[in-house]
C-alpha positions, 0 to 999 in steps of 0.5 A, spaced: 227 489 667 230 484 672 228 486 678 221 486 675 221 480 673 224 477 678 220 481 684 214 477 680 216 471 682 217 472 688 211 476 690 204 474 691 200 471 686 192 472 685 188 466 683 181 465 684 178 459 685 170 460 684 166 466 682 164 468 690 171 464 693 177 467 691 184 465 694 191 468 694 197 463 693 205 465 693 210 460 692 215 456 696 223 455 694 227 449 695 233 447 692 241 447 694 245 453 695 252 450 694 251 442 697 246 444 703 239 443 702 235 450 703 227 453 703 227 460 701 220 463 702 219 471 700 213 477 703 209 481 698 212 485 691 213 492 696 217 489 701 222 485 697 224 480 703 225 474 705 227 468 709 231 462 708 233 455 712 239 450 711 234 444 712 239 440 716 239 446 721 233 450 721 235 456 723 231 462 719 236 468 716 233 474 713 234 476 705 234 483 706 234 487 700 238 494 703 241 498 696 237 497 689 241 494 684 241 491 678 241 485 679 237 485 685 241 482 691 239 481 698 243 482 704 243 476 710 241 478 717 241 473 722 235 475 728 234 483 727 241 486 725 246 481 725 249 481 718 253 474 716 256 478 711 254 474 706 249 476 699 244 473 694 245 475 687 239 473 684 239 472 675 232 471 672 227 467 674 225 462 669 219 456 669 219 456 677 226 455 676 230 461 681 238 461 680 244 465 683 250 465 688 251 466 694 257 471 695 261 471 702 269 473 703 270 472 696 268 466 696 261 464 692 256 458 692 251 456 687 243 457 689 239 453 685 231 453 686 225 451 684 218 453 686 212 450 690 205 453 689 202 454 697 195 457 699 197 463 703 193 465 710 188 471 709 192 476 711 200 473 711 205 471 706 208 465 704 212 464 710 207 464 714 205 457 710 205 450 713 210 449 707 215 453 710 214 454 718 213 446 719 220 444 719 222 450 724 217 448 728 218 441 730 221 439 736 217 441 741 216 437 748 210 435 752 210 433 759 206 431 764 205 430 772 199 429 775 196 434 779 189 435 785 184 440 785 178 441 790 182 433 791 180 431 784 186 427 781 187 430 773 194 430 769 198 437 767 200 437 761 206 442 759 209 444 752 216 446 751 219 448 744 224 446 741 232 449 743 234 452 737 231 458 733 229 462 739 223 457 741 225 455 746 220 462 748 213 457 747 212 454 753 204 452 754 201 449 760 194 445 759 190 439 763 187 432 762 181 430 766 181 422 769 175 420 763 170 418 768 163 423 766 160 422 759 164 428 756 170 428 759 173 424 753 172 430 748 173 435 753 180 433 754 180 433 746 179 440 746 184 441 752 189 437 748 188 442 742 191 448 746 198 445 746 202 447 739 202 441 735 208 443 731 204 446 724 203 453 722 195 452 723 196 453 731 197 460 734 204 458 736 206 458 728 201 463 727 205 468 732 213 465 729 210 466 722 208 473 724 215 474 729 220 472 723 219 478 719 222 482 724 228 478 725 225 475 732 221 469 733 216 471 738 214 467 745 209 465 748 207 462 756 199 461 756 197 456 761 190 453 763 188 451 769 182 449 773 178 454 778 172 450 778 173 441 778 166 436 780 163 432 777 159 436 773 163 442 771 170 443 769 172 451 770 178 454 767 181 461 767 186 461 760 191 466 762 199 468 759 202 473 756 206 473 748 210 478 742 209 476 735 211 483 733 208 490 735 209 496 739 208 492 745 207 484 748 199 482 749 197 479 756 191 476 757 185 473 762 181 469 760 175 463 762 171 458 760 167 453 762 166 445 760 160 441 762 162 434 763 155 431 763 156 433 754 163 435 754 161 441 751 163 448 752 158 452 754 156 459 754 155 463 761 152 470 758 146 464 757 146 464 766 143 471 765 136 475 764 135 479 759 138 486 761 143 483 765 148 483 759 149 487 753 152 485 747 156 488 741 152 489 735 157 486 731 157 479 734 150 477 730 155 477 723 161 472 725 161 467 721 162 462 724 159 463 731 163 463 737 162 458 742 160 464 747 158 470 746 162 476 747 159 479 752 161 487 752 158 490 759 154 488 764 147 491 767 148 498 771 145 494 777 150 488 776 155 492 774 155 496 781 154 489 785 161 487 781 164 494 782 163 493 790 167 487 790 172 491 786 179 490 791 181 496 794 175 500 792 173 506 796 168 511 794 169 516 800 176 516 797 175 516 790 178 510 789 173 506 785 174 501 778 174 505 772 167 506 769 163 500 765 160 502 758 154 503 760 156 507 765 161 513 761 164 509 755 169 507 759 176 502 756 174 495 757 173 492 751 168 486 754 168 483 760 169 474 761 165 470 765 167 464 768 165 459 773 167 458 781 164 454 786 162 461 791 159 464 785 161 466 777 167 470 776 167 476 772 174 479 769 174 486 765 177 484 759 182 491 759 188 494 755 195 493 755 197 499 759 192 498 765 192 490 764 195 490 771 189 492 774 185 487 771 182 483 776 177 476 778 170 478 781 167 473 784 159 474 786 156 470 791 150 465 788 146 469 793 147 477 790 148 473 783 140 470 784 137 475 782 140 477 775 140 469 774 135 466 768 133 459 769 139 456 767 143 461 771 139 458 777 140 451 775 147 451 775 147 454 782 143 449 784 148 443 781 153 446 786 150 446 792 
């Protein structure tokens, strides 16, 4: 049948590469509907959609199949349910050659298109590909304006997409050290890597690409910013909140630690003796390791040193910090571990609908003492 063949060539094709390794690659469309310059992209065979752009606007619409037809034809909608009155007949594809009209009041427009083979993401379709989304992505600005912490001079470094395609939503915010220690050149490497670069490969287009299906185009606003600036260390709290789709946004506190003598990230569950920490047991299975490990709660006795500098807590009351995983199964989903001058600092990583009780727990390097490996203590002595 028509719809079928044509559906086969839009959807997802599977082509192994290797007999252990195997990718799954689709197609990319581009060619002209009437005299514009157009890229087309389609999701898997069973939802049937798509998405397109005029080249020179680069402003996706939605191809919607709405009613089954012979032949198949897609309904334009402009973001969720704006339809531009407008329809796709589409005939037989033939040889990587796709072809219809555009119909609108009356009027039609020749489609003429030809097929790239692209690489899917693991999970995504060909909209989601760099072939696709890295038009619509550029554009953005950054800026920079210098900034003191602790009366250290850096530079502040913030990002703003592109006014158009509802982009104008990103907008990050990083920092750029003064190279003066011996790792601070690949540091700031790393720290300019958090700012989108106008490809797919970044979260930015990783979320736009996830967004477009439903007729958005997501945001985000993330900043990272010091909390701890010496010579040696950099400490960083990476903080912000985001919507690519889903029931709900994601908000999200988390840290990190470099050492300027290396340039390295370092990992802070490495600062705790055995037994201070626990672990998930999936951690030991990802490839490839992560920089830090994923701590999943702490210790009873560190988690009620932390607890009692929990604000507002109030035992007599009740009114205590939800209970630790090792203390009742309790919801955090781990715990981040970050680096102040005073002490480490410790955040329960918590879900959406308690988010805004998450809070930053500073333990004084006197209480912490105890639980510190000899690494731990080092990096306490290098403070003081």
């Amino acid at each position: 049948m028509l719809r079928a063949s044509l559906l086969a060539a839009l959807a997802l094709v599977a082509a192994p590469l290797v007999a252990q390794e195997s990718q799954q690659q689709g197609r990319i469309w581009k060619g002209t509907l009437g005299d514009q310059a157009i890229t087309a992209c389609f999701f898997e065979e069973h939802i049937r959609d798509g998405l397109y752009y005029v080249d020179d606007v680069r402003e996706p619409v939605r191809l919607v199949e709405i009613d089954e037809a012979e032949p198949p034809t897609f309904t334009e909608i402009a973001g969720r349910d704006g339809q531009t009155g407008a329809v796709w007949a589409m005939d037989a594809p033939h040889e990587g050659q796709l072809t219809g009209q555009r119909r609108k009041g009356g009027k039609a427009q020749p489609i003429s298109l030809t097929s790239t083979t692209v690489t899917l993401p693991e999970y995504g379709s060909a909209c989601e590909t760099g072939a696709f989304l890295d038009a619509l992505l550029a554009g953005g600005k950054v800026t920079s304006r210098r900034k003191r912490f602790a009366g250290t001079a850096y530079t502040m470094r913030e990002y703003e997409g592109p006014a158009r395609a509802g982009l104008e939503g990103y907008s990050y915010a990083s920092l750029a050290l003064n190279p003066v220690q011996p790792g601070d050149t690949a540091i700031n490497r790393a720290l300019a890597a958090f700012l989108p670069d106008g490809t797919a490969d970044h979260s930015m287009g990783q979320c736009v690409g996830m967004s477009l299906p439903g007729g958005i185009s997501g945001y985000a606003e993330e900043a990272l910013v010091p909390i701890l600036l010496t010579p040696r260390w950099l400490g960083v709290r990476h903080s912000g909140t985001g919507y690519c789709g889903g029931a709900h946004p994601n908000h999200f506190l988390t840290m990190a630690v470099y050492d300027r003598d290396t340039g390295a990230e370092v990992d802070p569950s490495t600062w705790f003796r055995p037994g201070a920490l626990g672990f998930y047991e999936w951690e030991s299975e990802i490839e490839p390791k992560p920089v830090t490990r994923y701590v999943a709660a702490l210790g009873d006795d560190l988690w009620k040193l932390v607890a009692a500098r929990w604000p507002g807590w109030d035992d007599e009351n009740g009114s205590v910090p939800p209970e630790e995983p090792f203390n009742g199964g309790w919801v955090s989903s781990g715990w981040e571990i970050g680096l102040t001058r005073e002490g480490p600092v410790f955040v329960p990583q918590l879900p959406y609908v308690i988010f805004a009780s998450t809070e930053e727990i500073v333990v004084p390097w006197a209480e912490a003492r105890p639980f510190l490996s000899a690494e731990g203590r080092a990096v306490m002595d290098s403070l003081k």
